[in-house]
N, C-alpha and C positions, 0 to 999 in steps of 0.2 A: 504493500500500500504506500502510497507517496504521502510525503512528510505535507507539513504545512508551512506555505507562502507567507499566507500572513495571518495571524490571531490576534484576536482580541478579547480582553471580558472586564464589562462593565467600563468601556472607555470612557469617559465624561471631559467635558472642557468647558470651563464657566467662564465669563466677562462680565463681572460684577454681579449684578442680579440674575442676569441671563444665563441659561445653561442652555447652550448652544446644543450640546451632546451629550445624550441622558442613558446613561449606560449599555453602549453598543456591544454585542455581542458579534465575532466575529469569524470563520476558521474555512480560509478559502486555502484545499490542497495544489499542491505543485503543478501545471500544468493547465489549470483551470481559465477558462476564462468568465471572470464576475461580471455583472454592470450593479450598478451601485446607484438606484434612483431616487428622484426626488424632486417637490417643488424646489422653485428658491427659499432659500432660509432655513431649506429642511435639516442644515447641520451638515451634509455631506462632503461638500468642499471641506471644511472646518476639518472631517473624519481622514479624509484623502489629507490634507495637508499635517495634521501628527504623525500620518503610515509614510508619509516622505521626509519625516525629519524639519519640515520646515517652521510647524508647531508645536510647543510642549503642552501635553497635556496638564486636567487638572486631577484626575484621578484615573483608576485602572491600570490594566496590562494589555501591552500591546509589543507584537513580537514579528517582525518583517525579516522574512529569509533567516532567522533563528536568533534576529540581534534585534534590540532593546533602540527603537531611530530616535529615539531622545537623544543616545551616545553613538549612534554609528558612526563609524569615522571614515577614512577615504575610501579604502579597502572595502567597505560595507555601500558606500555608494556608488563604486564600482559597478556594483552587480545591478544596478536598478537603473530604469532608463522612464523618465519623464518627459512625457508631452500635455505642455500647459496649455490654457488656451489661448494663451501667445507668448512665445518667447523673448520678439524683442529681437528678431533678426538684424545684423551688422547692414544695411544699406548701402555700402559702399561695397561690398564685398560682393564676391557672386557663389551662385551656391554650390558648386565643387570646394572654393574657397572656404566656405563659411565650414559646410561638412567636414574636408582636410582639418580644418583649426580645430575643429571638435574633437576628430577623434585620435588629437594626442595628448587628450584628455585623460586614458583610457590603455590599460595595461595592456590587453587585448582586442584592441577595434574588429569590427567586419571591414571589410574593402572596401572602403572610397566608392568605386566603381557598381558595385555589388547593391548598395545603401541608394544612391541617386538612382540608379535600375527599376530597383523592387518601388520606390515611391513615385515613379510616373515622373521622375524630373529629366531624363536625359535630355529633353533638346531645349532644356533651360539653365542646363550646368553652367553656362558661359556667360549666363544673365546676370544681371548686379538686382540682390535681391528688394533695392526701391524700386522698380522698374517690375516683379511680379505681382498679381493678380490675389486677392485676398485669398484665395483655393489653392494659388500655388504657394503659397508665405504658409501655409496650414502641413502642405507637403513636405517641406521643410522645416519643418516642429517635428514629423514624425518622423522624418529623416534622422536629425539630432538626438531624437529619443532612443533610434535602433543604432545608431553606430557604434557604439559600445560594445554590444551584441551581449546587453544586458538578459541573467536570470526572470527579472519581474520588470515587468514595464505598466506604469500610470498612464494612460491615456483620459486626458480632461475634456466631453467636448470634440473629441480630433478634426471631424470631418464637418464641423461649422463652415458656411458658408462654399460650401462643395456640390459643385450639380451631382447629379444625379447617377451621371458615367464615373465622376470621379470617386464619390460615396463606394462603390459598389467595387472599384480599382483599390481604396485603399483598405475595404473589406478585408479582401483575398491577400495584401500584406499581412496583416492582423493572422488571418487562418495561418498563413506562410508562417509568421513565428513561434503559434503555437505547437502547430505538427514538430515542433524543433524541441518538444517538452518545458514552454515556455510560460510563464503566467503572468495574464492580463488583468490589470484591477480598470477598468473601464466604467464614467460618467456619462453619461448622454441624455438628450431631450429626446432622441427620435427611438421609439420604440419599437421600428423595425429594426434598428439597428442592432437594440439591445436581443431583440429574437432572433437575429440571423447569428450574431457572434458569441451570446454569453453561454455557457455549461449551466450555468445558477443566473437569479436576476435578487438584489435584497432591495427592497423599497424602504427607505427614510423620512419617516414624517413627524416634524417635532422636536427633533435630536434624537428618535426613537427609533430605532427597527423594528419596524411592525410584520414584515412577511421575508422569509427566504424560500429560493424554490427555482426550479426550471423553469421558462415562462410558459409551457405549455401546461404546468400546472398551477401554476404561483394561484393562490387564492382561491382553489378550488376551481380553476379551470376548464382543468379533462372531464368532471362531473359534473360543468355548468349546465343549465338544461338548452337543448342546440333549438333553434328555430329554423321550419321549413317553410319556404315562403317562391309562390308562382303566380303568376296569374290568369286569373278563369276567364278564357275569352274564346271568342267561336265557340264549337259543340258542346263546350264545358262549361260555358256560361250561365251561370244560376242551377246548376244540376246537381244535387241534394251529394254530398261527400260518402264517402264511405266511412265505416269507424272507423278512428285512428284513435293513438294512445297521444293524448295527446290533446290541449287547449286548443282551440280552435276561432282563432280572429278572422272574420272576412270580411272586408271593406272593399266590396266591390270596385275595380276587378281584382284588387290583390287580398291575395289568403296568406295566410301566416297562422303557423301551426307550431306551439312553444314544447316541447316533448323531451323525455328521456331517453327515446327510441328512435333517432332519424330513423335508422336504415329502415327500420320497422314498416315508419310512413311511408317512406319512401317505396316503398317496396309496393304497397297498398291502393297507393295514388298512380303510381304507373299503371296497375293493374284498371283500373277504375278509369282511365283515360284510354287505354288501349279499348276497354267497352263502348268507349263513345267515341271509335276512331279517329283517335291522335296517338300519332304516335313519340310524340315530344312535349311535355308540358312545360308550355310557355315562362322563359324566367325562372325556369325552377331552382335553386341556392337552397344549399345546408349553409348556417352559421353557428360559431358558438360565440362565447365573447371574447374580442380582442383582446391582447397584454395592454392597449390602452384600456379598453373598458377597465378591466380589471385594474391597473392601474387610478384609475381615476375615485374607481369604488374605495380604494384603501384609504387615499387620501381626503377624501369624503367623510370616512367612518373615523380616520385617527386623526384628522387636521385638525389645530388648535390656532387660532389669530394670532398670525404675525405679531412679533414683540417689535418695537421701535426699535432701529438701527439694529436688527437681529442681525448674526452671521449665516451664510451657506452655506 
């Protein structure tokens, strides 16, 4: 079994009256890739920046790659590779430059060549990075992050401000370094993001972690009740249903049928349309709930009002 990346138990971090972070419980193993969600102020940056050493906490333990980031020292930061959600790139420099300067940083860099490849920057290496594009300045945060050829990598955010081809391009980096046995502690707003790359997803609301889990389960997902939903048009229009397991909404012409049993209905409603010679029902979708749904329900049920000048 693989050790663990990072742990936590009962983390807390106060500012003055405020406790930003209310006893986080923590314990992502080696390999793993996390996303770590939340509104703003939910405490999570705050959480992310003690596991990087850049905050001291106010109470708890917390253990990153098997050291104490209160005291990790070079050697310990070594191994960990951060991408902010902005660095603060050199402007004059261009980003072969900036990469090279980085990674003599670093006991054992990956290749110069290798790093600008995998992040989609080659026919920008020559560019002076005031002169890139806020997507490509983002490319080069993750660049910076992986030339290290860091154990555990932060990614804050990464793919802010990224269409859509580039989102999906710096996915497949992401996959690329975990297949290498590597672990992602990863932030994000977009929730596809967090279902296509995380292993686990933990929600953060309050300073609290309220749910851990895969996001095809988080919250009771897999057992949410699924909705089948078509619409009754032509020969099937107004034509009395068959039984189904299952609530039954029909707002002319869309049906929506709330069930524990799609395939059941499903199975049911073909038959029953094949009787009234169709042989396709119009619009037909199974749904369950999103990892936003679910997302949104958690913070719903744990949200507590914003405290004045709260942290995230």
């Amino acid at each position: 079994m693989a050790g663990l990346a990072i742990e936590t138990e009962q983390l807390r971090k106060r500012y003055g009256h405020l406790e930003a972070v209310r006893g986080v419980d923590l314990a992502i193993p080696q390999g793993e890739v996390f996303a770590l969600l939340g509104p703003n102020g939910a405490g999570k940056t705050t959480t992310v920046e003690i596991l990087e050493g850049y905050r001291q906490r106010s109470d708890g333990r917390a253990a990153v790659l098997g050291t104490d980031p209160a005291t990790g020292g070079g050697s310990w930061r070594a191994r960990i590779g951060i991408v902010l959600q902005s660095t603060g790139v050199f402007d004059a420099l261009t980003v072969e430059e900036v990469v090279r300067h980085f990674a003599t940083f670093y006991p054992k860099p990956l290749p110069v060549d290798h790093v600008i490849n995998i992040t989609g920057l080659e026919e920008k290496r020559k560019a002076r990075c005031k002169n890139l594009s806020g997507g490509q300045k983002r490319r080069v945060d993750l660049a910076l992050g992986l030339i290290g050829d860091p154990e555990l990598i932060f990614l804050d955010e990464p793919t802010t401000g990224f269409d859509p081809a580039a989102r999906r391009q710096s996915w497949e980096v992401v996959r690329e370094f975990t297949r290498l046995g590597k672990t992602v502690l990863l932030t994000t707003h977009y929730m596809d993001e967090a279902e296509y790359l995380a292993d686990r997803v933990g929600v953060i609301v309050a300073g609290r972690m309220v749910e851990v889990g895969p996001p095809r389960e988080l919250g009771g997902r897999a057992r949410a009740m699924a909705h089948v939903t078509f619409r009754a048009e032509g020969a099937i229009a107004g034509r009395a249903l068959p039984a189904l397991a299952g609530t039954v909404e029909a707002g002319p012409p869309l049906v929506r049928i709330a069930t524990g049993e799609p395939t059941a209905v499903v199975a049911a409603l073909a038959a029953w349309a094949r009787e009234a010679g169709i042989a396709e029902l119009p619009e037909l979708a199974v749904t369950r709930p999103s990892l936003e749904d679910i997302y949104l329900r958690l913070i719903e049920e744990h949200g507590e009002p914003a405290a004045a000048g709260g942290a995230s």
